[in-house]
PLY file of the C-alpha trace (Angstrom):
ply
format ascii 1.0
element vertex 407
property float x
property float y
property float z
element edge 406
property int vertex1
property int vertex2
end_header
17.72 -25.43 11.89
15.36 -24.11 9.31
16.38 -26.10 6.62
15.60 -29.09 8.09
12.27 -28.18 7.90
10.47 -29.87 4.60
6.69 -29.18 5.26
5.05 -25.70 6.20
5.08 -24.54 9.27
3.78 -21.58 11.23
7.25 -21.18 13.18
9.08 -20.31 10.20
6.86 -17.23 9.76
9.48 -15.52 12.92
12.13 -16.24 10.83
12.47 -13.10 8.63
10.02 -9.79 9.12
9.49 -10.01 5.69
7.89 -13.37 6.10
5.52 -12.80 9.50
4.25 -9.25 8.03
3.64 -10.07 4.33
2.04 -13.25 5.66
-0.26 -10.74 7.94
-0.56 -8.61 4.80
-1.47 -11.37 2.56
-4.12 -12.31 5.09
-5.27 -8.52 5.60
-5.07 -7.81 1.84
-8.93 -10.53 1.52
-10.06 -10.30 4.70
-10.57 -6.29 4.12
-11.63 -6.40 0.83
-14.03 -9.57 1.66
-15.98 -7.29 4.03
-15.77 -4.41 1.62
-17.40 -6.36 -1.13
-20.11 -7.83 0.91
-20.57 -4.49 2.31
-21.24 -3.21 -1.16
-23.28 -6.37 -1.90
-25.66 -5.91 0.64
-26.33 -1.98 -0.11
-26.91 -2.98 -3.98
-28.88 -6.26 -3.30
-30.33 -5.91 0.11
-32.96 -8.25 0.02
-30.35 -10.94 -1.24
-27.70 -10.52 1.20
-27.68 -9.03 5.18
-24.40 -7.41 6.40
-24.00 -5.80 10.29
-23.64 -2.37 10.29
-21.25 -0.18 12.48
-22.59 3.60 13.45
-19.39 4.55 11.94
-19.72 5.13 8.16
-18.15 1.97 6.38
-16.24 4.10 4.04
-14.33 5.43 6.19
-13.86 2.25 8.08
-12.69 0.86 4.55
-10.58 3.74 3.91
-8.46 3.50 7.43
-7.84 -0.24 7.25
-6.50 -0.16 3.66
-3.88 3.14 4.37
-3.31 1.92 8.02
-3.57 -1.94 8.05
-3.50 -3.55 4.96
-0.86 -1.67 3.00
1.31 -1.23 6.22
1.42 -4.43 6.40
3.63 -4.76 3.71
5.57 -1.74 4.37
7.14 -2.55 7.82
7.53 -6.51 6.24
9.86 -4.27 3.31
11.43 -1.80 6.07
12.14 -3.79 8.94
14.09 -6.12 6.10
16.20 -3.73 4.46
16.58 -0.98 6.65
19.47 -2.85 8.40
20.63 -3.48 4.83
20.92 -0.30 3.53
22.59 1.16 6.99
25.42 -1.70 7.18
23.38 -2.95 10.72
22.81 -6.33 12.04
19.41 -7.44 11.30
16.86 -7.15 13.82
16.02 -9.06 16.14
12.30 -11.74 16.37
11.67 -10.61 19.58
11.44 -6.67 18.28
9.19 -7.40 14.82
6.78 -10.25 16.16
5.32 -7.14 18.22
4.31 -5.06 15.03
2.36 -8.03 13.51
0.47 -8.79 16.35
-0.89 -5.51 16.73
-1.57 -4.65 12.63
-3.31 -8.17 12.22
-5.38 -8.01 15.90
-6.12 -4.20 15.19
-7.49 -5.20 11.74
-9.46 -7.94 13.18
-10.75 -5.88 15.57
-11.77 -2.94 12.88
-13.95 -5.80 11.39
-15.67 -6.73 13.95
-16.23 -3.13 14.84
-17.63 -2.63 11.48
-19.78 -5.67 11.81
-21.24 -3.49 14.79
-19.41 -4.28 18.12
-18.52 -0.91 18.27
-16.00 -1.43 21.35
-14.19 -3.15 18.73
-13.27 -0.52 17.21
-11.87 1.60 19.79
-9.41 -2.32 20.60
-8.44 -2.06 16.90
-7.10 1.56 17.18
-5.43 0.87 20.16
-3.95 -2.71 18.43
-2.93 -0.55 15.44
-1.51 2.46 17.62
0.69 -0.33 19.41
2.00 -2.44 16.19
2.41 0.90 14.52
4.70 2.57 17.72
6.79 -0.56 18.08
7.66 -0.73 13.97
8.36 3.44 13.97
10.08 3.04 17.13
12.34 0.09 15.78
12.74 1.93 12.47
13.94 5.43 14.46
16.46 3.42 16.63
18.12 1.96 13.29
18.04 5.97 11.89
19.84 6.78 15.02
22.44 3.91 15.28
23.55 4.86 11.34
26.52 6.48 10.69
26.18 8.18 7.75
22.63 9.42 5.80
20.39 6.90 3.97
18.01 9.40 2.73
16.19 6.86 1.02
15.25 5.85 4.71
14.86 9.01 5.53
12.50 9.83 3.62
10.73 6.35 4.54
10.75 6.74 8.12
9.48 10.43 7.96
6.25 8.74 5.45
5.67 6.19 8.09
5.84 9.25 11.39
3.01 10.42 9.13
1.27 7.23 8.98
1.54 6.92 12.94
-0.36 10.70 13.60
-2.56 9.42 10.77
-4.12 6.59 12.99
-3.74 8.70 16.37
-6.21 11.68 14.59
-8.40 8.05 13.56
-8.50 7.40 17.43
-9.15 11.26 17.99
-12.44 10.80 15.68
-13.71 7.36 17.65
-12.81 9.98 20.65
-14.60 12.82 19.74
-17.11 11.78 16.88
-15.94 14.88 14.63
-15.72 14.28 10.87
-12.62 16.48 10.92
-10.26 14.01 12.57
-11.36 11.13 10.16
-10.54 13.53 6.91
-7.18 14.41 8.20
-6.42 10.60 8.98
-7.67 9.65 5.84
-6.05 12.38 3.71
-2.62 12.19 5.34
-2.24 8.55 4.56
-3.00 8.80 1.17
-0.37 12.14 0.49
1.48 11.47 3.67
2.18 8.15 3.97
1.49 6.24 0.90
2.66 8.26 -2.05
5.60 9.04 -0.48
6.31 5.11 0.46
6.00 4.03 -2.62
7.57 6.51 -4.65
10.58 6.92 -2.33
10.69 3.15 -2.64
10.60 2.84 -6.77
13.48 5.79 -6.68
15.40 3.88 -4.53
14.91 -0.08 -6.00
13.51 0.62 -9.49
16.79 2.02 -11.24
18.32 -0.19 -9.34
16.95 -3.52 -10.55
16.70 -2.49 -14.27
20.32 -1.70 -13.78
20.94 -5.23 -12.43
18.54 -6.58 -15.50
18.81 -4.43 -18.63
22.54 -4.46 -20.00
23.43 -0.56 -20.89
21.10 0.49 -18.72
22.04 3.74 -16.15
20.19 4.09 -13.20
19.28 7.78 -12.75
18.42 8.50 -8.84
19.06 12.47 -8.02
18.41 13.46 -4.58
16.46 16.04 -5.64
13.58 13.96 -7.43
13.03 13.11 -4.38
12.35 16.54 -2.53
10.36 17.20 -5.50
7.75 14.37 -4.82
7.71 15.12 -1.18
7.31 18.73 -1.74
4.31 18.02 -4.13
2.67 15.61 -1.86
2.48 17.58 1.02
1.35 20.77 -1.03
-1.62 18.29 -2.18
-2.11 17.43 1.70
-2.42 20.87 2.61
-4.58 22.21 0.16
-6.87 19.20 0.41
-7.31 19.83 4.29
-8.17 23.76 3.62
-10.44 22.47 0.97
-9.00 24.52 -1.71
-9.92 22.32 -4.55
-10.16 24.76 -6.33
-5.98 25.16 -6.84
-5.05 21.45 -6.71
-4.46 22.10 -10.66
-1.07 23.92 -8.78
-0.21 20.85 -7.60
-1.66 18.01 -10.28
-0.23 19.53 -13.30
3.20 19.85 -11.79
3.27 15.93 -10.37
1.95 15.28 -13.90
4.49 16.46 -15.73
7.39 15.30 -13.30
6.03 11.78 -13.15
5.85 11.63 -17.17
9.46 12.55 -17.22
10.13 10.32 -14.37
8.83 7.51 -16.35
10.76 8.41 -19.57
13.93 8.34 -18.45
13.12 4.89 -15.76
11.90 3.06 -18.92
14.39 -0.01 -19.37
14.67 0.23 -23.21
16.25 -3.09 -23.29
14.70 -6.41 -23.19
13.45 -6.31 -19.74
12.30 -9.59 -17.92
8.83 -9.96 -16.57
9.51 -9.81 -13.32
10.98 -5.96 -14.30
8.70 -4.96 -16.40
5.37 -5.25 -14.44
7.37 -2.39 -11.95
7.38 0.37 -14.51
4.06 -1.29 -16.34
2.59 -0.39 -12.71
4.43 2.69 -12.32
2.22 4.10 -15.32
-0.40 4.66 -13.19
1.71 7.00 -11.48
1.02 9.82 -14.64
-2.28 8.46 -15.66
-3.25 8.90 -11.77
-2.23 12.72 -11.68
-3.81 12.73 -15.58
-7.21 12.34 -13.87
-6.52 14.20 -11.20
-5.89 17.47 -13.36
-8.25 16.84 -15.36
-10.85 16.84 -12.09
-8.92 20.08 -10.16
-9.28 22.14 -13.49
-12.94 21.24 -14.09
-13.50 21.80 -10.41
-12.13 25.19 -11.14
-14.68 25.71 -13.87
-17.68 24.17 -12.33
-17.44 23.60 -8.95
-18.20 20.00 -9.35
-16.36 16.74 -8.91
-16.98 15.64 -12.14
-15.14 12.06 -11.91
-16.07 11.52 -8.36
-13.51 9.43 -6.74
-11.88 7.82 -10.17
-8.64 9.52 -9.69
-8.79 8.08 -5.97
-8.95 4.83 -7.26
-6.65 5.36 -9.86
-4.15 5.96 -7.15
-5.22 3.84 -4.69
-5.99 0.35 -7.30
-4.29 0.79 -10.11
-0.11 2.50 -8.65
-0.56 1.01 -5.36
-2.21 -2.40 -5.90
-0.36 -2.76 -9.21
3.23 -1.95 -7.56
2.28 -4.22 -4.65
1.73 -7.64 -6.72
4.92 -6.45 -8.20
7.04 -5.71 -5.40
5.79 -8.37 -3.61
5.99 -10.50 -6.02
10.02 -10.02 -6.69
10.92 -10.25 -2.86
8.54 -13.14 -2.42
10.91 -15.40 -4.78
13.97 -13.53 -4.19
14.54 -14.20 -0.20
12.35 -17.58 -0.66
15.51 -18.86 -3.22
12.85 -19.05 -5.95
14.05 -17.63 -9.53
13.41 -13.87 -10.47
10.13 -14.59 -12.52
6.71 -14.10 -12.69
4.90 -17.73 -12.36
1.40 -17.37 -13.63
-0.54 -16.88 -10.23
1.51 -13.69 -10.22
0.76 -12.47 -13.66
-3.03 -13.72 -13.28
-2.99 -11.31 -10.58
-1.44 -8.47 -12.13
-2.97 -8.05 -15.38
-6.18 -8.86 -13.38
-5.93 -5.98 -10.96
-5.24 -3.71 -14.06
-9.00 -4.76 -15.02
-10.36 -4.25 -11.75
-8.83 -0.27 -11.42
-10.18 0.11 -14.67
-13.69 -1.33 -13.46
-13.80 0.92 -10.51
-12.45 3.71 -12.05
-15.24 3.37 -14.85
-17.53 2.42 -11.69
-17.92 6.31 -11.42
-19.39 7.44 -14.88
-21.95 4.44 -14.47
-25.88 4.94 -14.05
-25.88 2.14 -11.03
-22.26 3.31 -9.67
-22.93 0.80 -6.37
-23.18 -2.37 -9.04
-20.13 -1.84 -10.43
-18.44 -0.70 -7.33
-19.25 -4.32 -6.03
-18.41 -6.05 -9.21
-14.94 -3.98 -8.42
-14.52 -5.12 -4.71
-15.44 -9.03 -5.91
-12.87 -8.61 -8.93
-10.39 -7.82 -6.36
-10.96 -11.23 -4.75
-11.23 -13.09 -7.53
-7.94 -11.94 -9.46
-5.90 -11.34 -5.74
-6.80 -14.71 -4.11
-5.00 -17.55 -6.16
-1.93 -15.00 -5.55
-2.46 -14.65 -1.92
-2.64 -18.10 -1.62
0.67 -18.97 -3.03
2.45 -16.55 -1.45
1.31 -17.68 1.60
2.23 -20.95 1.63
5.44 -19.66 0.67
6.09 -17.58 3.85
5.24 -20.74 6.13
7.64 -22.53 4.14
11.81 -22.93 4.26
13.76 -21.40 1.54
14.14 -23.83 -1.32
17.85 -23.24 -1.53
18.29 -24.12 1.70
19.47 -20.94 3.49
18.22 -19.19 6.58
15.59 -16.42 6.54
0 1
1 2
2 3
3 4
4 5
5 6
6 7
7 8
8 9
9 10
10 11
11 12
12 13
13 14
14 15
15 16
16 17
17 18
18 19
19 20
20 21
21 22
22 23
23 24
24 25
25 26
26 27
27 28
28 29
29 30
30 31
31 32
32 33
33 34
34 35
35 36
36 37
37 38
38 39
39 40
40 41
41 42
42 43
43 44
44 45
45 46
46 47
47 48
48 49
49 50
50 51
51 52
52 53
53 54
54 55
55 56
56 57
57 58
58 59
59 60
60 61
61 62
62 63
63 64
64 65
65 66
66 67
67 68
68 69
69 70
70 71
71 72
72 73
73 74
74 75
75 76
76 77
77 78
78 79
79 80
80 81
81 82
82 83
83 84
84 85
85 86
86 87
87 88
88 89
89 90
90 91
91 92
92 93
93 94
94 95
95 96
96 97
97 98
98 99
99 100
100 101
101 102
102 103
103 104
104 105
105 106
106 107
107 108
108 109
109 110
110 111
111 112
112 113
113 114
114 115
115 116
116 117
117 118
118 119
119 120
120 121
121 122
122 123
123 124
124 125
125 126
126 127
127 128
128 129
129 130
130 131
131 132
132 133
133 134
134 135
135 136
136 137
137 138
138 139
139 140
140 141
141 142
142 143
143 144
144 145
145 146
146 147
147 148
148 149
149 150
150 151
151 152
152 153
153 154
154 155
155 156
156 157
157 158
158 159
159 160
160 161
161 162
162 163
163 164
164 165
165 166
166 167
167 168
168 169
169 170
170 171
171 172
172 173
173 174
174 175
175 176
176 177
177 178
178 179
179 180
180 181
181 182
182 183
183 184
184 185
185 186
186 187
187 188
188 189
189 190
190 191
191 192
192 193
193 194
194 195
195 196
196 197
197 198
198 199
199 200
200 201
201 202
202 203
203 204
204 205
205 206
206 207
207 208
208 209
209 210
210 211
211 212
212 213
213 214
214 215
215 216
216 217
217 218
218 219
219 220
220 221
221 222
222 223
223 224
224 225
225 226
226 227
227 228
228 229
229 230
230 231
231 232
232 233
233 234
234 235
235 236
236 237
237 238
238 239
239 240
240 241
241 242
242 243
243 244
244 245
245 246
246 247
247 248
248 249
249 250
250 251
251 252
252 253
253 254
254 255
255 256
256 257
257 258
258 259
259 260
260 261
261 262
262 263
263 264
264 265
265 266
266 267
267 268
268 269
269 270
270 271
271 272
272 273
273 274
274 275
275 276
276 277
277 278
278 279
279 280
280 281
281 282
282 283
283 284
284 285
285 286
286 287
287 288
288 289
289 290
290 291
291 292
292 293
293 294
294 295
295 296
296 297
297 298
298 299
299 300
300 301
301 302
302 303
303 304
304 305
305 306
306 307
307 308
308 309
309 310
310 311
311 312
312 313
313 314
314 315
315 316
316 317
317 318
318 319
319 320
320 321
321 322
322 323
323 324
324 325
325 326
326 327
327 328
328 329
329 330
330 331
331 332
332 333
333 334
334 335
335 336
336 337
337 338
338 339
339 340
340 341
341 342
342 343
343 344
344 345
345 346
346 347
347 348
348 349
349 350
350 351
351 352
352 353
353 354
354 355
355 356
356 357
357 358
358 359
359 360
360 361
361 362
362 363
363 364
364 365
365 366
366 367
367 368
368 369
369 370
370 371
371 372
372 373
373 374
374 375
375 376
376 377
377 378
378 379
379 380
380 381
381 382
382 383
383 384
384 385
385 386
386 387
387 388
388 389
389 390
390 391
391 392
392 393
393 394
394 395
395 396
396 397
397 398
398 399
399 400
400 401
401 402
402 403
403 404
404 405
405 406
């Protein structure tokens, strides 16, 4: 039995998905970011610091293992846990999940190798990814199938992570082919296809829910067709951004813009919300403050043609909603299905008020005279305030449930 287990162990990670794929995304989440920073490193201080280089550019290496590894990582740990959950279905079986881990954490290792210059890495850790990737969509689709009534919340997940899928295929079509195209599509349709939607479809689904659960008075507010709305939105984003028509992203900023400010007013637990609740909607402000920036770029594109905050309201997006919802999130299921209490401990808010500083950094990164300095003071921020965190949680994942229950 499980409980009888009092030390860590690495068999207990096959227990729960939740517990092999955040442990592979808690392992993904430095190793990424360690070869991003001393990437960076070695481009601002060359003569201090050598690092391999791929023939493939290393941003877009960076950009495909944080949408299609790192974050992923998470998602199927989330999805494969509560899909069964929210369909009435048994829970799924080891034997089905351990499959999608192996190929999301070989695939990543793989990438890095690949972008440490074995480039026949690289075509392994597409092929890795493709494999972990089919097996979780496949597993997902069979639960969407065996339902009996419509869970549009998983819907709407399942339909993200489809997108995700063709989103590492048209990577594999760029190693194939060499053409810039296929790496732009990849790239752009995780970040409108597959992300945004994830996570908002996710925070409409949970967020009302556990301020309900926390905040007396409180009335979760979850129409169906908030959710259309942000998919609608997303993929007009997608489409203009792959015709290049910056020009009228405005059309599609402004809008998200508004709805995510009233999103956010009528979320807002007015009550006295625990920690553990309030770092959701704190992080959910970046939703707005994202689509702030990004207006304020589309409209002065309009005007002048130029990208006039380079990639700040990528990183506004990317650091500050998805890396500030993921401590959170993770954070919450972490002590809920470990028997821990609903709180933040202080490796968790270290981490979250820390990553606030680094999107803030990197955002500011882009105004800077020397934007690669502060680009890699960004990238080393992110493994100085993530680590402590990632260490914790760790250890928690190899280890059995305090109370003393399964999973």
């Amino acid at each position: 039995m499980i409980t009888s287990v009092s030390r860590p162990s690495p068999r207990l990670l096959a227990a729960a998905p939740h517990r092999l794929m955040f442990f592979i995304g808690a392992g993904n989440l430095l190793l990424a970011m360690g070869w991003w920073a001393a990437w960076l490193a070695a481009q601002r201080w060359p003569g201090l610091l050598q690092v391999p280089q791929a023939a493939t550019y290393a941003g877009w290496l960076h950009a495909f293992v944080m949408q299609f590894q790192v974050l992923p990582s998470f998602f199927f740990g989330f999805l494969l846990t509560v899909f069964p959950r929210w369909m009435g279905l048994p829970d799924i079986a080891r034997w089905r999940y351990a499959p999608v881990g192996v190929g999301l954490f070989g695939g990543q290792l793989a990438m890095l190798l690949g972008a440490l210059g074995l480039e026949v890495a690289l075509v392994v850790g597409v092929l890795m990814t493709l494999a972990g990737w089919g097996a979780g969509v496949w597993i997902l689709g069979r639960l969407l199938l065996a339902e009996r009534g419509r869970t549009w919340h998983a819907r709407s997940c399942f339909a993200a992570m489809l997108l995700g899928l063709v989103g590492v295929a048209c990577f594999g079509g760029f190693l194939a082919t060499g053409s810039p195209w296929w790496v732009f599509f990849a790239i752009k349709l995780g970040t409108f296809g597959l992300l945004l939607p994830v996570y908002l479809t996710v925070a409409h689904r949970m967020f009302p829910f556990f301020a309900g659960n926390a905040v007396p008075g409180y009335v979760a507010w979850r129409p169906m067709w908030l959710l259309a709305a942000i998919w609608a939105l997303a993929m007009a984003q997608l489409a203009l951004e792959l015709l290049h028509a910056y020009a009228w992203l405005w059309l599609v900023d402004v809008p998200m813009l508004a709805l995510s400010l009233f999103v956010l007013w009528r979320w807002w637990p007015r009550g006295n919300a625990p920690g553990l609740l309030s770092v959701l909607f704190v992080g959910l402000l970046w939703w707005p403050l994202t689509f702030a920036l990004f207006s304020l770029q589309s409209l002065a594109y309009l005007a002048t043609d130029v990208f006039v905050l380079g990639r700040a309201p990528a990183h506004a997006l990317f650091i500050g909603l998805f890396g500030s919802v993921l401590v959170a999130m993770v954070s919450r299921v972490t002590q809920g299905h470990s028997g821990r209490p609903l709180a933040m401990n202080g490796l968790a808010w270290f981490a979250f008020v820390g990553i606030q500083a680094v999107a803030a950094l990197r955002i500011a990164a882009e105004l800077m005279p020397d934007v690669l300095l502060w680009q890699a003071l960004a990238a080393l921020g992110w493994l100085l305030v993530l680590s402590p965190w990632v260490l914790r949680i760790g250890l928690i994942y190899l280890s059995p449930r305090v109370d003393g229950k399964p999973g």
